[in-house]
C-alpha positions as CSV (number, residue, x, y, z in Angstrom):
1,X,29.0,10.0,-10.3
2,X,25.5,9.8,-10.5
3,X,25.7,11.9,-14.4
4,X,23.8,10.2,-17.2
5,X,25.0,10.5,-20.1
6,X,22.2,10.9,-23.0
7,X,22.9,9.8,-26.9
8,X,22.0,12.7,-28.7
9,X,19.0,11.4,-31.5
10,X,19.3,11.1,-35.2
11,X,18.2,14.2,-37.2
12,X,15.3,11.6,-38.7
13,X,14.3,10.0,-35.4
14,X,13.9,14.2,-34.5
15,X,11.9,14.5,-37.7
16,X,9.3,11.6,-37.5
17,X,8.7,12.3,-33.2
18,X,4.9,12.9,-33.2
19,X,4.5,12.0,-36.7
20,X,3.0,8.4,-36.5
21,X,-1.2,9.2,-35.1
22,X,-2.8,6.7,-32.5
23,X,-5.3,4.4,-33.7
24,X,-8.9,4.9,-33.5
25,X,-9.4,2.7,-30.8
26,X,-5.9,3.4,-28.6
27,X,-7.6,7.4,-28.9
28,X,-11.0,6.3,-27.6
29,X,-9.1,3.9,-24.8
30,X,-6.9,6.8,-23.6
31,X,-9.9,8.7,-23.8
32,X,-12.2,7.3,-21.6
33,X,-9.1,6.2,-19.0
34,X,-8.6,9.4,-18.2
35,X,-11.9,10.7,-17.8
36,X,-13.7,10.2,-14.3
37,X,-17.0,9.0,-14.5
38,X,-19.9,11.2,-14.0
39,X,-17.7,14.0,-16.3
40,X,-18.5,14.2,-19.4
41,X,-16.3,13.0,-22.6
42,X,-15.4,15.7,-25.3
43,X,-17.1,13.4,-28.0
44,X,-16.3,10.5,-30.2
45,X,-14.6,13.4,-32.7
46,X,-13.1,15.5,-30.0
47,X,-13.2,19.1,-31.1
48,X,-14.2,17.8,-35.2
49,X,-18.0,18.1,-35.3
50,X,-17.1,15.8,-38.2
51,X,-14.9,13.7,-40.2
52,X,-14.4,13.4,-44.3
53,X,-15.3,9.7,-45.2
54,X,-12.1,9.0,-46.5
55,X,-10.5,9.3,-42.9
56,X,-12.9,7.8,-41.6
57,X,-12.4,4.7,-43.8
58,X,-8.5,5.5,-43.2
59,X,-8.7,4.7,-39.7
60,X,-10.9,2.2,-40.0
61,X,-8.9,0.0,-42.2
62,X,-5.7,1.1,-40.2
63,X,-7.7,-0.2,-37.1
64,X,-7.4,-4.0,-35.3
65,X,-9.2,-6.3,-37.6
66,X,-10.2,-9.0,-34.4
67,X,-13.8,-9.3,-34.4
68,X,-15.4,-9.9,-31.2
69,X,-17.0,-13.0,-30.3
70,X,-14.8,-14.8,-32.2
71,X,-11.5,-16.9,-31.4
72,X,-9.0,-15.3,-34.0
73,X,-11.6,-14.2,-36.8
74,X,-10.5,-11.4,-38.6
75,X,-12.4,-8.7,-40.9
76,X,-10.0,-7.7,-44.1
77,X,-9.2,-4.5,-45.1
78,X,-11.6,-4.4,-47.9
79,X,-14.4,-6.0,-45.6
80,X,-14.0,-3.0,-43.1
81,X,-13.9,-0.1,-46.3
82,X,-16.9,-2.2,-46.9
83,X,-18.8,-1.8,-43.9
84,X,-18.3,2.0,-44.1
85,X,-19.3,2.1,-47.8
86,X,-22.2,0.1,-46.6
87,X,-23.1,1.6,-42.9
88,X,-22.9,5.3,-44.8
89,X,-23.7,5.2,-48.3
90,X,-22.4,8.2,-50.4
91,X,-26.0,8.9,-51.6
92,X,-27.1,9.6,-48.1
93,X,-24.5,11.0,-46.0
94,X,-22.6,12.7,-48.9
95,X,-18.6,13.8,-48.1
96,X,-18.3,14.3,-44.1
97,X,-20.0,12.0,-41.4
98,X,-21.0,13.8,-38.1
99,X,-21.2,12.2,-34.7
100,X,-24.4,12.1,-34.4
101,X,-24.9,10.1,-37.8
102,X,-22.4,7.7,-36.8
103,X,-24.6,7.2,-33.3
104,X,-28.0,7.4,-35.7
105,X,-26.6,4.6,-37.9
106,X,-25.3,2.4,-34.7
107,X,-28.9,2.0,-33.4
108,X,-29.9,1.2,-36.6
109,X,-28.0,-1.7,-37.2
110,X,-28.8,-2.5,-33.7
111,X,-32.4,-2.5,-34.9
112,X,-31.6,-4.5,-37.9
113,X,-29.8,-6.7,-36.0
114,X,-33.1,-7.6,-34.1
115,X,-35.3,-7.9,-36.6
116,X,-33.0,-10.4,-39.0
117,X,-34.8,-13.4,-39.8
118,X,-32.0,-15.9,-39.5
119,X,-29.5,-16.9,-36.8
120,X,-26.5,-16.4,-39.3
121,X,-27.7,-12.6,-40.1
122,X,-28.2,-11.8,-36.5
123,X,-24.9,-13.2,-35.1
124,X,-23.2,-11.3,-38.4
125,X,-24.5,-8.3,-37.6
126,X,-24.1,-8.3,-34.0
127,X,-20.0,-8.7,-34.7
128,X,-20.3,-6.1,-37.0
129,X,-22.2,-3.8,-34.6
130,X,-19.9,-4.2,-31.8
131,X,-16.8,-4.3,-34.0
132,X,-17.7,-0.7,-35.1
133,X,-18.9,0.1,-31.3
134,X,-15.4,-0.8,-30.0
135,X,-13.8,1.1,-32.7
136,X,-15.6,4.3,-32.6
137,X,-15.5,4.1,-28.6
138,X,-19.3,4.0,-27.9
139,X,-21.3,1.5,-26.1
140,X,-24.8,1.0,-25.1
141,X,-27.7,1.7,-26.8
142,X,-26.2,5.2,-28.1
């Protein structure tokens, strides 16, 4: 009466428990759900003061392609390894990309953004710009 009984798991459903790693932006969401406001947040890298390019493209391509504005546009994979190959060239920011880099580079492509000659390059950028904020979990004017 009132004894559950419980199906013992599959020696490979044991093994890959824990394996499979959030997205970028279900980390950031969790994140900044349980933090009350006024506190602050451990970072957008947590305890890494920084992350290799290559996992930062990993997640990035691994990440929801929706861009925002849009009704059902979508950024390909090799459009989003092209924004980071773009946003943080190799020549300038070399192996590993720091926080405060990411932040540096957000405001200026926000500044970019404003001073684009065209209506096309502005709205372009602007999904780009909050495609990346949404991913990395920052808003504002960094």
């Amino acid at each position: 009466m009132g004894l559950e009984r419980k199906s013992p798991q599959s020696p490979k459903t044991q093994l890959t428990e824990g394996v499979s790693k959030p997205s970028l932006s279900q980390t950031f969401r969790a994140r900044k759900e349980k933090t009350p406001k006024g506190e602050d947040t451990p970072g957008l890298f947590g305890e890494k003061k920084e992350w290799h390019r290559t996992e930062l493209g990993r997640r990035l391509r691994e990440a929801s392609p929706s861009i925002p504005g849009t009704l059902g546009g979508m950024y390909s994979r090799r459009e989003r390894a092209k924004m980071i190959d773009e946003l943080f060239p190799w020549e300038r920011f070399q192996s590993h990309i720091s926080e405060g880099e990411v932040r540096k580079r957000l405001r200026e492509l926000r500044k970019t953004e404003y001073g684009a000659q065209t209506q096309a390059e502005k709205l372009r950028l602007k999904r780009q710009r909050e495609y990346l904020e949404r991913e990395f979990g920052i808003g504002g004017k960094h």
